[in-house]
Structures are given as C-alpha cells and as structure tokens.
N, C-alpha and C positions, 0 to 999 in steps of 0.2 A: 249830531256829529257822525258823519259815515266812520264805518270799520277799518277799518287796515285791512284787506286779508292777510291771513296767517301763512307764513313761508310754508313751501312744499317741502315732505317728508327728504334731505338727502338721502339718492337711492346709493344702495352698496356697488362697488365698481367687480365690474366680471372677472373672476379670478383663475386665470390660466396655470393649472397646476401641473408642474411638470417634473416627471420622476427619474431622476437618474439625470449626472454631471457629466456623462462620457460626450463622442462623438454627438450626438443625436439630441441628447439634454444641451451641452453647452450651444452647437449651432443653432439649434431653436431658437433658445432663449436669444439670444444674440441677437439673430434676424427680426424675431418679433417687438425686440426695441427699437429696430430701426423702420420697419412696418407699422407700429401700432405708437410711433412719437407723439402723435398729439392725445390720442385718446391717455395714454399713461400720463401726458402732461395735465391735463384735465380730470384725471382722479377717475375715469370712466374704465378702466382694464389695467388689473393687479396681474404682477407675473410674480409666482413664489417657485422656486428650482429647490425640492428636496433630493438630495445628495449623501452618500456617506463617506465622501471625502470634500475637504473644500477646493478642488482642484481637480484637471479634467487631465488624464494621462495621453501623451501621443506614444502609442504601442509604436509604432513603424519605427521609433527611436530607443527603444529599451537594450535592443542588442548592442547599438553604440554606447549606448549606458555602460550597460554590463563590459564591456570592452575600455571603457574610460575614456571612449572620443566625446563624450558628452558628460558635462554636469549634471547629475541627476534634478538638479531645480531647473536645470532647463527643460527637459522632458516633459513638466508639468506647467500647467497654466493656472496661474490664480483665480475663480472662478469672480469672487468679488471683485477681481481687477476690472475682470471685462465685463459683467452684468453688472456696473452701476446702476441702471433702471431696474433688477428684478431682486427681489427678497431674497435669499440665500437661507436654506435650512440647513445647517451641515446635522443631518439625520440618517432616518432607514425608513421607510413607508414599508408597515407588516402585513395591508391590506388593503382590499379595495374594495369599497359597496358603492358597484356604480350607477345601484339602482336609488339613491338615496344621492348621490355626487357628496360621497363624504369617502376619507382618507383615512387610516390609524397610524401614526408616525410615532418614534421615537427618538428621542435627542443624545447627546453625551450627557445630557442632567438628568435622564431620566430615571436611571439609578438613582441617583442621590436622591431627588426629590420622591420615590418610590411611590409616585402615581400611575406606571405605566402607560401605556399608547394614548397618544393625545388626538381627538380628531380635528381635521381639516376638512373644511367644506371647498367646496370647486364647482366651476361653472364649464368650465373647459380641462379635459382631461390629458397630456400628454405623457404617457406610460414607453417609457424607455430607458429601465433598469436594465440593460445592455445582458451580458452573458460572465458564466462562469465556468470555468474548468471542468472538461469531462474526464470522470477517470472511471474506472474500473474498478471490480473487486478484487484488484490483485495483491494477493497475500504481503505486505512487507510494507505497499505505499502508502498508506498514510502515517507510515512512520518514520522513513527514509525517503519518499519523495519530494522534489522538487519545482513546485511553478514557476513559470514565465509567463506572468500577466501583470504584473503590477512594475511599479518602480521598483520600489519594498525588495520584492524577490527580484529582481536585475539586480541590483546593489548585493542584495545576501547572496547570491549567485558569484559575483566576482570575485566578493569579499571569499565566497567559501573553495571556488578554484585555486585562488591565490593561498588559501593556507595548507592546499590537498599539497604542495610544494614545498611548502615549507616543512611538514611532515615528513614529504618523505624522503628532503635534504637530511632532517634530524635522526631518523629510525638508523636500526640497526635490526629493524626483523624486514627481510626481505618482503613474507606476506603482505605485514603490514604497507612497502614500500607498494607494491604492485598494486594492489587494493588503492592506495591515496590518489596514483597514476594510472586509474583506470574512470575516463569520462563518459557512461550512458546515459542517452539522449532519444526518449521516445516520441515518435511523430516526426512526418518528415512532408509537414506544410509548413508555411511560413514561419512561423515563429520557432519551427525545430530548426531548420536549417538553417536560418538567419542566425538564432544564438550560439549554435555550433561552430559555424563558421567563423563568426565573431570572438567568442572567446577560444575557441582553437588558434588563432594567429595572435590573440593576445597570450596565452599562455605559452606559446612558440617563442617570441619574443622574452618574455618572463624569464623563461627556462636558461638564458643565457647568461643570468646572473648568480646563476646555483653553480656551483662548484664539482658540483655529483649529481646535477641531473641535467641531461640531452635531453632534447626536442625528441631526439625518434624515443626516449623512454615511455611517452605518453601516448595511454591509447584511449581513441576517439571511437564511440560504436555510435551510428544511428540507424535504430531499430525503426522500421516502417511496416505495416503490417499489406499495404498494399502493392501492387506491382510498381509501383511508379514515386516520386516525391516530385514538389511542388507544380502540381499538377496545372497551376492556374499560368504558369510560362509557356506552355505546350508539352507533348512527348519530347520533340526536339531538341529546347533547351533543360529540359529533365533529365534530359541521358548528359546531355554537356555537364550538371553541375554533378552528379555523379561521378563521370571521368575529373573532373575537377576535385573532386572531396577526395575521392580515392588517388591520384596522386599525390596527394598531404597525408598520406595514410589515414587516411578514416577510412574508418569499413564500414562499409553501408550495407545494411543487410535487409532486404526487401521478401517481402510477404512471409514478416516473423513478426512477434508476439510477447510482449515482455510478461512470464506466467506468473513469475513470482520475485522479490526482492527481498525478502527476509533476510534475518542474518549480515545483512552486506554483498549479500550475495544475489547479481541478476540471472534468472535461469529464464531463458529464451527457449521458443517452441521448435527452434532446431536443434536443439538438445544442448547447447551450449551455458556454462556457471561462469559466469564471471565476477570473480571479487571485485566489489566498487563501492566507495564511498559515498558515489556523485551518482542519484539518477534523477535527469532532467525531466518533465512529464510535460510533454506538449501535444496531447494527441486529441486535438480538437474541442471545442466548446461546446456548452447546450443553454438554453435560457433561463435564465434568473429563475429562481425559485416563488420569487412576487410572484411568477404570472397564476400560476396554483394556488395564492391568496385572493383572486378577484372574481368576482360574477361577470368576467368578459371571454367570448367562444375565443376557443381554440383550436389550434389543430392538433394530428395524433401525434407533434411533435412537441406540442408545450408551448409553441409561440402562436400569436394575436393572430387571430384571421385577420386579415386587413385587405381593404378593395385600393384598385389602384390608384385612389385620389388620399391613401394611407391614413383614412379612417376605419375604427375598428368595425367590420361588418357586422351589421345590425345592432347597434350598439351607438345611437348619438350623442353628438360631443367626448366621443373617445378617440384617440388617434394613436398610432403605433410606426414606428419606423427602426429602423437597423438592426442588430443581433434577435432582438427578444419577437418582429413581426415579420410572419408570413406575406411579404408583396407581391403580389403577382408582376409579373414581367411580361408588359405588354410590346416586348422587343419580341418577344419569345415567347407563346401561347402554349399556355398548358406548365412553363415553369416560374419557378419564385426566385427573386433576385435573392444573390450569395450574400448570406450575413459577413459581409466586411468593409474593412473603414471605407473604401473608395464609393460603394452603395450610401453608406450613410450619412456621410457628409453630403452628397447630392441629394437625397432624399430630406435632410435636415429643411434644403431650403424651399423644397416644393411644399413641406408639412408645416413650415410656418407662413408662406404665403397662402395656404388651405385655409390655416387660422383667422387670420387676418380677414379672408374672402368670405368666410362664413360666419364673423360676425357683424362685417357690415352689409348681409344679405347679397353676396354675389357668387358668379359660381363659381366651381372647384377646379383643377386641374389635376388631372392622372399625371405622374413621376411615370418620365420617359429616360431613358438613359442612353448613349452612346456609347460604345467600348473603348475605352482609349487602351489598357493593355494594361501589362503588371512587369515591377519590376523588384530584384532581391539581391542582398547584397550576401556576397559569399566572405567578406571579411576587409580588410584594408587594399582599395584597389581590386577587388576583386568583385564580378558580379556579372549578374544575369538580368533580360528584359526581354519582353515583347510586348512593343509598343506598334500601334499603327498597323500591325501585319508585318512588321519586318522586326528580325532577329537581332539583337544585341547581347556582346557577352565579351565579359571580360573588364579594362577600365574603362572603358565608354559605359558599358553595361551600369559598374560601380558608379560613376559620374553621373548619370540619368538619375540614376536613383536616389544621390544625395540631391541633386535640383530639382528634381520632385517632388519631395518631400520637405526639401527648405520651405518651396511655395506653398505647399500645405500645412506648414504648422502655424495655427493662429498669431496672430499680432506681431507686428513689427519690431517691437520689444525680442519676443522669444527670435526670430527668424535674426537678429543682431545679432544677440547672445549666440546662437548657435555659431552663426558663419564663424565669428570672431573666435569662439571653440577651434571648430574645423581647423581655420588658420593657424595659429600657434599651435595646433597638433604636428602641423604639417613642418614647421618648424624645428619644435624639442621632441627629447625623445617622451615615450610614452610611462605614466605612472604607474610604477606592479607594488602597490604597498597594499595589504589588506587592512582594513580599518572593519574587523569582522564585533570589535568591542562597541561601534555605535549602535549597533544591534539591543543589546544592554550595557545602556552606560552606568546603572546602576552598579553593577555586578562589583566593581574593585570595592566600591563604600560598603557595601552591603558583606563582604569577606572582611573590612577593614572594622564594622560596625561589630561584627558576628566573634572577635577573636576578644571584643572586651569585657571582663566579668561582670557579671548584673548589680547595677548601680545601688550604691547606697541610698535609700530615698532619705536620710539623714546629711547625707554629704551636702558639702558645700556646692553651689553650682562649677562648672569645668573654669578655670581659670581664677577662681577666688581662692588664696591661699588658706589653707588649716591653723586654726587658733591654735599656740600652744598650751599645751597644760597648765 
C-alpha cells in the first residue's frame, strides 16, 4: 500500500513590524493593506503596528481644538478603525536588536502581570516612533511649562486659558490678576503661532463675557529666539503675520530667549520679568528616545541615516521615514527633507510601496517630492500661505488652509465630522466653558471619600440598617 506523504511544515507568515501610530505608522500600515491584499489574505505577511496610543493625532488640527472649532475625538483617528487587516499593539517598544530581528515591547498589562518587556520577532522592520518636545534646561519648565503636541495638552491648554479668566474675574490681588492675564508662548514656528493665534481670538471673544475683564487686559508675548517666525511661508509673509500678531497686540519679541520661569515668573534674555501663570513651550522637536535604544546608524542628530529609497542605510530590512529619519533630498543635493507632516505623509506612501517591492523581489523607488507650499492659520478667518510661488494672506489665506487640510485628514468619517464642526461653528456662537475637572475626574470622590472617618470593619455594610439593642 503506497504512503501518503506527509503535509509540508506551514511556513510562518513575514511579519512587518511597525513602530509608532503617528503620520508615518498609520499611512504605512494603511497602504501596505491595500499593497500586500492577497498575501495578508493568504496568511503569507503579518502587519503588527505597535503604538502607545490607540489613535493617530492630526497635529495641523490641535490649535482648532485648543480653540473649540473642533471636537477633540475628531482630531484623532481610531487606529483599529482603519487597520482592520493589521494587529494593533497599544504598547511602547523599549528596544531594538536588529541584529537578531527581535523587539522588547511593553503593554498597559505589563505592570500587572510584572514580567516586563516582552519580545517580538519581525521580518520587516518599520521604525517610526515620530519625535518629542525639545526643551531646554531652563530653570522653572518642567514645572510650570506647557506642551502643544498631543490632544491631551490642546484640551488642558484651553481648559487652562479659560480658568487663567476666571481667576482673574474673581481676585482681588491685582498681582495675582496680572499674572493670570499674562500668556507666554515660546517658539514661533508652526505650532507657536498657530496656537497663539488660535487661542488669543478665542480668549478675545471669551473675555466679553467677564464683567471686569477687557480684551486689551490680556497680554500675549511670543518669544522667538531667531530673527524671523514661521520661516517655512517665506521672509514675506513672516513680516505680514508679525504686523498681523502685533496689531492684536501681541508682542512679538524676536531673537530672545526664555532664561528662566521659576516662581511664575518669565525672565527673558532682554532683561525683561514677566509674571505668568501660562507658559506655552513650543520651540521645536528632536527624535524619540527609541532611536538610542537600537543597533541602527545614526546621525550626529539622533535620527535613522536613511537612503533615499528610506531604507535605513546599511542595515537590511529596516526602514525609516518622517520625524525620527534622516532622508536625503534628492530635489536638493547635499540636504535632508524637513521632519514635517507634509514630508511624511508622502514619504509614508513611497515606504510602503518600497515594502511591498522588496518582498516580492522588485525594485525600489527613491521619494521624490515636489513643493507645493505651506500654509498657517493665524486664528478665525485669519491666515497665511504660500502656495505654488504665489502669496496668500488673510481669508483666503485661512480658507486654503482649512481646505487643505480637510483633504488631508484620513477617512471620510473624520473629513464629515469635521466640515459638519466647521459648519455649526459658523453658525452659533463659540463654547468658553472650561471643563479643566476631566483632567481628574476622580478628584471631587476622592475629597468626598477622604472627609469620611475610617470605617468600622464591624459595621454593617452602607445601606443595611443597625440592629437595636
């Protein structure tokens, strides 16, 4: 009687690990499910996206956040919405041995179950833990400073403008009143200007509901340590949004230096102390601290050498794109494209067609880019652009900028949501209520738990009446 042979060993399917849910993570992964449909249908190429949020933030929207033109859950994108085909880790990857193709991740159970970093093996490496807030050693911030990068901090940012008013409706110490109406705002690239502008026309608005505080009571400083702000519109429209900021009174104070903020107090390098409750800290980003966790080259700057097909050089099956990799820019010899979202979202999709091309043996393509221009919103109706080579500024400027950005944020879902925002903004008037307690919503129970005396462990449970005697 002949043998049967014995079925072939199932092989394991290639596992494309990709780190980080931002720009660069989510379009990835995105793309490579629509690139790689039959092999993932077929069990042949695994995508696993570790993350430490389950949701991908569109930055360009946080100022409207912080301003209340937008829901904060619109802002963010559900990651498992749209990665149906790829595994979802909501983790932190603390390391990288990519001489080995293994990972050490951590979860929200890892605490609990106190086995610490669990490894991950991988076939295909995509390292795009995006970037984190540059600050300085300046004496006072990390105690009184404030980010604008997350949703988190837009929301606690509104939440905390809106109560600096209500303060100093309530005081009776002038100091203190000055101090609450006094907003410093460091960095004056995108995300300084954009949030300034934004919440300066929301708290203008705000103020007209206070009884005893004016609009011109609030003062607006943004400190720039260079000659210029938002350098990526041109000189041109740089000097416009200046004369623009400064006729709102904001004072804009260029090539100064915030030394210290101790105390509540900002002292600037032109010798100037300002009492402030608020100081915003937006002076530029540097890359994830991952990258100092892996055996992948670097430059003297901390991020991925990467060639321009945004593989990491000399280093197979690793790949790197947006904030955290160095790409060269072969528009422009000799420099490396701007870590920002407009880079890496295009980059996203040449890095998963890279993917794709390299593991069914074809070749690569180098990320070429065209310039299309940049544009910034100085607040309601208000705004700057250069687009195409020609100058835009003002509501056209603002309108660009909202239609630009509507087409840019993922899925048809969110891009609804938002218009449909927009709309009924345009309509009612605007929300100035601070909701600064969702922050800790514990906090009233936990005053309410704290004021009662330590329990009879004899007593009856709460609501069962006491026997009498």
């Amino acid at each position: 009687m002949p043998r049967t042979p014995s079925p072939e060993p199932k092989q394991d399917p290639a596992r494309i690990l990709v780190v980080g849910g931002g720009y660069v993570g989510m379009y990835t992964a995105l793309r490579l499910q629509k690139r790689l449909k039959h092999e993932l249908r077929g069990g042949a190429v695994e995508i696993v996206v570790v993350t430490p949020d389950p949701y991908m933030t569109y930055q360009p929207f946080l100022p409207e956040a912080a301003a209340g033109s937008i829901s904060p859950r619109h802002v963010v994108v559900p990651l498992r919405r749209v990665l149906g085909h790829c595994r979802v880790i909501v983790g932190e990857v603390v390391s990288v041995d990519h001489a080995k193709r293994t990972a050490m991740y951590t979860t929200l159970a890892s605490d609990e179950e106190g086995t610490g970093p669990a490894p991950l093996r991988y076939d295909e490496l995509v390292l795009a833990p995006g970037s984190v807030s540059r600050t300085l050693p300046v004496p006072g911030l990390a105690d009184h400073g404030i980010g604008f990068k997350t949703v988190e901090e837009a929301i606690g940012l509104r939440n905390h403008v809106i109560e600096q008013l209500d303060i100093a409706s309530s005081t009776r110490d002038p100091a203190v009143r000055d101090a609450a109406l006094t907003f410093v705002f460091v960095g004056g690239g995108y995300a300084g200007v954009e949030a300034l502008g934004e919440l300066e026309d929301m708290a203008r608005y705000a103020a007209k509901y206070y009884h005893n505080v004016k609009p011109e009571d609030l003062k607006w400083i943004l400190v720039e340590a260079s000659g210029r702000i938002l350098p990526e519109v041109g000189p041109e429209m740089g000097l416009y949004t200046i004369r623009e900021l400064r006729g709102r009174n904001i004072d804009v104070r260029l090539e100064t230096r915030l030394e210290s903020c101790e105390n509540r107090v900002a002292v600037l390098s032109d010798g100037s102390r300002l009492p402030t409750r608020t100081v915003v800290w937006t002076a530029g980003v540097k890359p994830s601290p991952l990258l100092a966790a892996t055996d992948l080259p670097l430059t003297d700057r901390g991020r991925l050498r990467c060639t321009p097909a945004l593989a990491v050089d000399g280093a197979p099956h690793a790949w790197g794109a947006g904030d955290a990799a160095a790409v060269p820019d072969v528009t422009a010899p000799g420099k490396e494209c701007a870590p920002n979202a407009q880079h890496a979202v295009r980059q996203a999709r040449t890095l998963a067609d890279n993917i794709a091309a390299s593991l069914r043996g074809a070749p690569l393509t180098d990320y070429r880019h065209a310039y299309v221009g940049s544009v910034a919103s100085l607040g309601l109706h208000k705004g700057v652009a250069h687009v195409y080579g020609r100058k835009v500024k003002g509501y056209p400027a603002w309108f660009m900028h909202r239609v630009y950005h509507l087409s840019r944020v993922p899925t048809a879902n969110r891009k609804a949501r938002v218009l449909t925002e927009w709309s009924l903004s345009g309509l009612f008037k605007r929300e100035i209520v601070s909701l600064g307690s969702l922050e800790r919503p514990r906090a009233e129970f936990e005053l309410a738990a704290g004021d009662l005396p330590p329990e009879d462990p004899s007593a009856p449970p709460s609501g069962v009446p006491k026997e009498s005697p």
